[in-house]
C-alpha positions as CSV (number, residue, x, y, z in Angstrom):
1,X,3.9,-12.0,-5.0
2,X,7.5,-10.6,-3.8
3,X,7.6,-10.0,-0.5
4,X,9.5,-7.0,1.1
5,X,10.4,-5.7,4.7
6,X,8.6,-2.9,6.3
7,X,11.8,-1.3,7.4
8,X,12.5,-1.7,11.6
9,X,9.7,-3.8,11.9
10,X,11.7,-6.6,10.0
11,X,7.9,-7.5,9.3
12,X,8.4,-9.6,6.0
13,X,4.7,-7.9,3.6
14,X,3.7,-8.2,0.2
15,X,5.3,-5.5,-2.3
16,X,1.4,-4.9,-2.7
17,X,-0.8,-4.1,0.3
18,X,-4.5,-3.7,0.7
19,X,-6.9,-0.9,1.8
20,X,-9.8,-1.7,3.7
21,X,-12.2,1.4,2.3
22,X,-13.8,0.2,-0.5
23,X,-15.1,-2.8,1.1
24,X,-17.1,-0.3,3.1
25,X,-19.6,-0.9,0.1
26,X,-20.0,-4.2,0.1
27,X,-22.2,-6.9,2.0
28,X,-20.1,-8.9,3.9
29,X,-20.0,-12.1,2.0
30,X,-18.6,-10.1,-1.0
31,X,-16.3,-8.1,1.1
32,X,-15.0,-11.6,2.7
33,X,-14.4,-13.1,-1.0
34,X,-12.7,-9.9,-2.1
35,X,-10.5,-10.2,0.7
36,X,-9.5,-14.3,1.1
37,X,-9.3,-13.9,-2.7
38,X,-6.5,-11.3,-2.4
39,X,-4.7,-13.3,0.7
40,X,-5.0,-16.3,-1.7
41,X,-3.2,-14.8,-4.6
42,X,-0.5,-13.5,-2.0
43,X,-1.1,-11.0,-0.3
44,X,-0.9,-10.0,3.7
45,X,-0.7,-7.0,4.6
46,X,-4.1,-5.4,5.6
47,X,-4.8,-1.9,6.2
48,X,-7.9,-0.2,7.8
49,X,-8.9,2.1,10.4
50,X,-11.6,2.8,13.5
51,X,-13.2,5.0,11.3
52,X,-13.9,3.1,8.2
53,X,-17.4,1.6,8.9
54,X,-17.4,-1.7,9.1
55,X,-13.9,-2.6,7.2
56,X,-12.5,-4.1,10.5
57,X,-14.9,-6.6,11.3
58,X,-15.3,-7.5,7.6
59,X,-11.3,-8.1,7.2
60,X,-11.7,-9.7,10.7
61,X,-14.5,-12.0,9.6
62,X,-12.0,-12.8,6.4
63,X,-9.2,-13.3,7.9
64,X,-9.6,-14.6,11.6
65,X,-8.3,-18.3,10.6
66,X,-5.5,-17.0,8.9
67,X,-4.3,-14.5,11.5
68,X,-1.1,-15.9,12.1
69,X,-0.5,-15.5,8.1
70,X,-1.2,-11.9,7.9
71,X,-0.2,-8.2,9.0
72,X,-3.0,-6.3,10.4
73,X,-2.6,-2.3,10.1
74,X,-5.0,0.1,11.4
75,X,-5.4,3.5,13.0
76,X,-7.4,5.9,14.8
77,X,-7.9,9.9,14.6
78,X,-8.5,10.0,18.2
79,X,-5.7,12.4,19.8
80,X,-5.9,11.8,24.0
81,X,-4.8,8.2,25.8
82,X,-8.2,8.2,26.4
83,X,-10.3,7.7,23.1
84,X,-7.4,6.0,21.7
85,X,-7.6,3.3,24.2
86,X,-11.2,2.7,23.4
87,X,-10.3,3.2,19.7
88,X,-7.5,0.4,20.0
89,X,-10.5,-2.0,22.4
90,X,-12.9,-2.0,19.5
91,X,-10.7,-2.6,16.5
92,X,-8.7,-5.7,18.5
93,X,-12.7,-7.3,18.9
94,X,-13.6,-6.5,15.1
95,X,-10.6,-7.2,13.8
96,X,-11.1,-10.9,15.8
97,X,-7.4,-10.2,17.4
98,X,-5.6,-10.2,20.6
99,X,-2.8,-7.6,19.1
100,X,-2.1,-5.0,16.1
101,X,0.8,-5.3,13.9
102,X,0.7,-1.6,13.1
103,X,-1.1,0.7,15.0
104,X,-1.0,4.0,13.6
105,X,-2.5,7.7,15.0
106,X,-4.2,8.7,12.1
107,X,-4.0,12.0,9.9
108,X,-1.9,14.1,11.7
109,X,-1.6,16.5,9.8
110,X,-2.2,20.1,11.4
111,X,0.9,21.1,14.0
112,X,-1.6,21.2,16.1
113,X,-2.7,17.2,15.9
114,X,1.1,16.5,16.4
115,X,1.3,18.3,19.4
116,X,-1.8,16.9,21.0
117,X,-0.9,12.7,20.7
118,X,2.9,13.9,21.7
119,X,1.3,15.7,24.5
120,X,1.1,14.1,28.5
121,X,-1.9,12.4,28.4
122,X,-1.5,12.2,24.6
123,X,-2.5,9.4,22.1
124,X,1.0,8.5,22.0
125,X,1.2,7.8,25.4
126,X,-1.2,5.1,24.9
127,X,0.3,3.6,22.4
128,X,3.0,3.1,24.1
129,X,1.7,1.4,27.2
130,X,-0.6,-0.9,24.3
131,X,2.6,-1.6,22.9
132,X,4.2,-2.5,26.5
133,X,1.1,-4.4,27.3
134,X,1.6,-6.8,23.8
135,X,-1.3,-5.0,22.2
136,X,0.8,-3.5,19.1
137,X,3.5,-4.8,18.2
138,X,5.1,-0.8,16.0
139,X,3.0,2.2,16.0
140,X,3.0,4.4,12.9
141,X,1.6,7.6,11.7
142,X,-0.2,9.0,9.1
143,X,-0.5,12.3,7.6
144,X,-1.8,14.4,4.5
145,X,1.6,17.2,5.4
146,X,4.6,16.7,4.6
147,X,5.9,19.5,7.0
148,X,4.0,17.8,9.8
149,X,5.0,14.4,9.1
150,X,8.3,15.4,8.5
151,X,8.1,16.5,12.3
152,X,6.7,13.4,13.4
153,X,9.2,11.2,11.9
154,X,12.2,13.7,13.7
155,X,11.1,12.5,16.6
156,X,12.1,8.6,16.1
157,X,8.6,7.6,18.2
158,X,6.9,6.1,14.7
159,X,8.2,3.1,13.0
160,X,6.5,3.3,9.9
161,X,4.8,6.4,8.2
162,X,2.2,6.3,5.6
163,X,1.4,9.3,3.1
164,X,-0.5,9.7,-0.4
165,X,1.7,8.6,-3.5
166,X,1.3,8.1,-6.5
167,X,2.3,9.4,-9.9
168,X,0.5,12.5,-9.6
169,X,1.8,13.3,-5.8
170,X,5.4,12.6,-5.9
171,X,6.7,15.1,-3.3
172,X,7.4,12.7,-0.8
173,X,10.0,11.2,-2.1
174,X,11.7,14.3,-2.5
175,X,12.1,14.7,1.9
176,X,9.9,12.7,3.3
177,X,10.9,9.5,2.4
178,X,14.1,9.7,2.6
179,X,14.1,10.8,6.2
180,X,11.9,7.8,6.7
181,X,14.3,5.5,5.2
182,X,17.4,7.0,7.4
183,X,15.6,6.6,10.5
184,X,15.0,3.0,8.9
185,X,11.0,3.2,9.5
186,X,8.4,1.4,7.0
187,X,6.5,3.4,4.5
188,X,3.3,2.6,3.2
189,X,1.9,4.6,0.2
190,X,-1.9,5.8,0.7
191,X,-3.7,7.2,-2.6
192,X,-2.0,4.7,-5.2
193,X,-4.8,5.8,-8.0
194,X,-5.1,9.3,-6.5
195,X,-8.3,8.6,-4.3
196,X,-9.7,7.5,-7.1
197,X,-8.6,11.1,-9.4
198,X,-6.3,8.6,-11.7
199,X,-7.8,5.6,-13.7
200,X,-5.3,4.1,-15.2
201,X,-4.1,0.8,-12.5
202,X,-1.7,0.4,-15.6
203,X,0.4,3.4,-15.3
204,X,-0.1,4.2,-11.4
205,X,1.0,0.7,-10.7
206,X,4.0,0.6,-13.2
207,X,5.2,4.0,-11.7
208,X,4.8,2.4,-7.8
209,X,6.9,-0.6,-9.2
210,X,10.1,2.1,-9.6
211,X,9.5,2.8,-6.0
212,X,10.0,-0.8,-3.9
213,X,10.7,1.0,-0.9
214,X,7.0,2.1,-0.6
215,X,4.3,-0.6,-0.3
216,X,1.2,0.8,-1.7
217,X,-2.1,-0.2,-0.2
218,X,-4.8,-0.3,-3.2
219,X,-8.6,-0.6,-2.3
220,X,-10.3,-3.3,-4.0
221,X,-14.5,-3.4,-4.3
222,X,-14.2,-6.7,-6.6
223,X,-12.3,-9.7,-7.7
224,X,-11.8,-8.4,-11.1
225,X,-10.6,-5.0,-9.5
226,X,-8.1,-7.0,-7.4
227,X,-6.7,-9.4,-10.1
228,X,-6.0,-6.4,-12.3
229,X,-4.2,-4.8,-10.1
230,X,-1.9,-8.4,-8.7
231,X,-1.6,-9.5,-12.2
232,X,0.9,-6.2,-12.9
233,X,2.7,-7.6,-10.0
234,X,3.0,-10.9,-11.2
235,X,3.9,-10.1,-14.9
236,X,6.3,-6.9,-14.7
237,X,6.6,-4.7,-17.8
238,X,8.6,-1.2,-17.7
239,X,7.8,1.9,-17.8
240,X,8.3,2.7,-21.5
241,X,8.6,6.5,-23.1
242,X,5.0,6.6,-24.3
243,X,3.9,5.7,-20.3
244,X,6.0,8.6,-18.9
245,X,3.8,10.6,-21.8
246,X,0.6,9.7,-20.7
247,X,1.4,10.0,-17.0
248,X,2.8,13.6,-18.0
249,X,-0.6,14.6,-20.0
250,X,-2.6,13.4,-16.9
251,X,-0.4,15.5,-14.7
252,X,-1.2,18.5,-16.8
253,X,-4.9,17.5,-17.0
254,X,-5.2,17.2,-13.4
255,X,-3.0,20.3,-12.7
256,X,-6.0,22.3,-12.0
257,X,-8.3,20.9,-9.7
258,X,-6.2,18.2,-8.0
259,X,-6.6,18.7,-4.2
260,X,-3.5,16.9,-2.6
261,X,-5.1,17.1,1.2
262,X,-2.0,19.3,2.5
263,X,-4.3,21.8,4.5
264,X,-2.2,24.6,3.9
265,X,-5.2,26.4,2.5
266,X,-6.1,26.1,6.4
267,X,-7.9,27.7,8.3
268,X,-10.8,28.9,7.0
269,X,-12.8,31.7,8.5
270,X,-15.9,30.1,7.6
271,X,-15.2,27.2,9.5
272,X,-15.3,25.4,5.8
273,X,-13.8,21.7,5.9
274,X,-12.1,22.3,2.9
275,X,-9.9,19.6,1.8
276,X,-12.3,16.5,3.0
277,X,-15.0,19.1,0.6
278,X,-12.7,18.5,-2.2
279,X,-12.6,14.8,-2.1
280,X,-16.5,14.3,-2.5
281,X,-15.7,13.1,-6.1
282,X,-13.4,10.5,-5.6
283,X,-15.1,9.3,-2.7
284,X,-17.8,8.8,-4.6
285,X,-15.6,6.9,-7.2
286,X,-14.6,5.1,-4.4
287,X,-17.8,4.2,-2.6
288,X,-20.9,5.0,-4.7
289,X,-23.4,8.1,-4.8
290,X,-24.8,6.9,-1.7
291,X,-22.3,6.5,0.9
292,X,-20.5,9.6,-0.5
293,X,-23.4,11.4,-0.3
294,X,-24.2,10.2,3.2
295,X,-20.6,10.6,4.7
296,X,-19.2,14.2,2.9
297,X,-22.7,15.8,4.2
298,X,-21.3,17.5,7.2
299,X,-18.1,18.8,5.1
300,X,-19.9,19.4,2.0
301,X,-22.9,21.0,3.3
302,X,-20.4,23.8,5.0
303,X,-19.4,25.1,1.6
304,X,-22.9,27.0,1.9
305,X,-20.8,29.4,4.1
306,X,-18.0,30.4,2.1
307,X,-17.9,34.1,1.2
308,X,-15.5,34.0,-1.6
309,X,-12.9,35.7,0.3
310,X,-10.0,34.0,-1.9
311,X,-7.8,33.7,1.0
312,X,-8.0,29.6,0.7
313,X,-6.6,29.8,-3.4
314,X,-3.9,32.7,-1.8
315,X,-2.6,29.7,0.5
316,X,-3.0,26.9,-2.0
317,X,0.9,26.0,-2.6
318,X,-0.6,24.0,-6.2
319,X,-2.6,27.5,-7.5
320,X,-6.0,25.4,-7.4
321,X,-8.9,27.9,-7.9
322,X,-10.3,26.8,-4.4
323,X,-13.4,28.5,-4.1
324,X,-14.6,28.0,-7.5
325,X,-13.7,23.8,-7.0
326,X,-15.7,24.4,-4.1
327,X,-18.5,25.5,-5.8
328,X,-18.8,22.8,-8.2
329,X,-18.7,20.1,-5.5
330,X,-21.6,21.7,-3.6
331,X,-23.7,21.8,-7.0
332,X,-22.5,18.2,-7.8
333,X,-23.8,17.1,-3.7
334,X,-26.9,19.1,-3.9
335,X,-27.5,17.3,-7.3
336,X,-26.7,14.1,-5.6
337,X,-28.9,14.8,-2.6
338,X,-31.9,15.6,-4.4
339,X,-31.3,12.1,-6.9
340,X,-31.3,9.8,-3.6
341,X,-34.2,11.6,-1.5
342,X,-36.8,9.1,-0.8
């Protein structure tokens, strides 16, 4: 496995990173064999966050006698000094560590989230003195918004930002990225299959390859799942004509009911959560019926209250038929619901 730098940090990573959500679904001993497996065929950086069940105690179990070997990234959505700090408490005892590599503030992508953690009192703030106190080493950020992000990374407080990529959302590198890269910060690449939209590892992988300065962070749920993925690492082939093809007929398949998490279709006057709605499908690729159904309830369940105003598709900067995607994802939970009641 290559190694590469994660810009300011001059932290030396693996070209290929790893995500700690799907392991959300596992019991522990097959989480901690998914996990030592991938550390054992090269790879070290780790990425999780507060909010991701039990992900940090499981990568903690896995790799607590390694530590010194590995890069531990998480993050937390909490916006004051306050909840960050106990955020930041909790993830240093499951994650079996005295210190984060990378702390990051997590999906801060409303203006409104930026203000907040840049705010007196703010998350920032906190990071800050955690870093001071040897508790994080860099503190990133991570966003769904380009034009937040964007803001964020202005600011020079964030040495590494991470933000979906993949062949199907390839805006960043049009702005985003490249600000990143003057300013010198790390970027990590969130989504590398689409949140689980894109099933091809052969083509999203390939495409990632022509883009070394992102380090994409793949979740794995097996050792099958993880070898595929490091084995087009290990034995490059190029993109070839009939790739671009397929990744263009994807595109055009997808074109229609691909939510890419920007929030501009934001707010709603129903009060409707809509893009964590829209990814009830691939969190359910991603996790299983179950845990889907269990952890999109009090999103999905609001789509009850939409009134078909339109005012979410007038917003949507893709065209995405919003309402009507909606729809089909509280049919497809209510469907779901009534399949696992007891």
């Amino acid at each position: 496995m290559q190694k590469v730098r994660l810009g300011r940090t001059e932290i030396v990573v693996s070209e290929l990173g790893f995500g700690g959500i799907p392991i959300v679904g596992l019991g522990s001993d097959q989480a901690e064999e998914v996990v030592r497996h991938c550390f054992e065929r090269g790879i070290n950086f780790y990425d999780t966050a507060n909010m991701y069940g039990d992900s940090e105690s499981k990568l903690g179990r896995a790799l607590g006698s390694v530590r010194d070997q590995v890069v531990l990234a998480t993050k937390s959505l909490e916006r004051g000094a306050e909840g960050l700090n106990r955020h930041l408490e909790n993830s240093l005892k499951c994650l079996a560590t005295d210190y984060i590599d990378v702390f990051q503030l997590h999906s801060i992508t409303k203006p409104v989230d930026l203000e907040q953690i840049l705010a007196s009192g703010g998350a920032l703030e906190a990071a800050f003195k955690a870093k001071e106190a040897g508790k994080v080493r860099f503190i990133g950020i991570s966003s769904h918004a380009r034009s937040v992000a964007l803001k964020a990374i202005e600011t020079g407080y964030f040495d590494t930002v991470q933000f979906p990529f993949n062949f199907v959302e390839t805006d960043a590198d049009t702005d985003l990225f490249p600000a990143a890269r003057e300013r010198d910060m790390g970027i990590i690449g969130m989504k590398p299959l689409g949140g689980g939209m894109l099933s091809s590892a052969d083509l999203c992988f390939k495409f990632l390859q022509q883009h070394s300065h992102v380090v994409p962070i793949p979740g794995f749920s097996s050792i099958e799942e993880a070898d595929e993925v490091i084995n087009l690492y290990e034995n490059r082939q190029p993109l070839t004509d009939a790739d671009q093809a397929a990744m263009e007929a994807v595109k055009k398949e997808l074109g229609g009911s691909f939510c890419h998490r920007c929030g501009y279709c934001l707010p709603c006057e129903q009060g409707i959560m809509i893009p964590e709605s829209l990814m009830f499908r691939p969190i359910i690729h991603r996790l299983g019926e179950a845990i889907a159904v269990a952890m999109s309830k009090p999103a999905v369940s609001g789509i009850e209250e939409c009134t078909q105003c339109g005012e979410c598709a007038e917003r949507c900067p893709y065209g995405l038929p919003v309402p009507e995607l909606l729809a089909e994802n509280l049919a497809l939970f209510r469907e779901l619901e009534a399949k696992l009641a007891p």
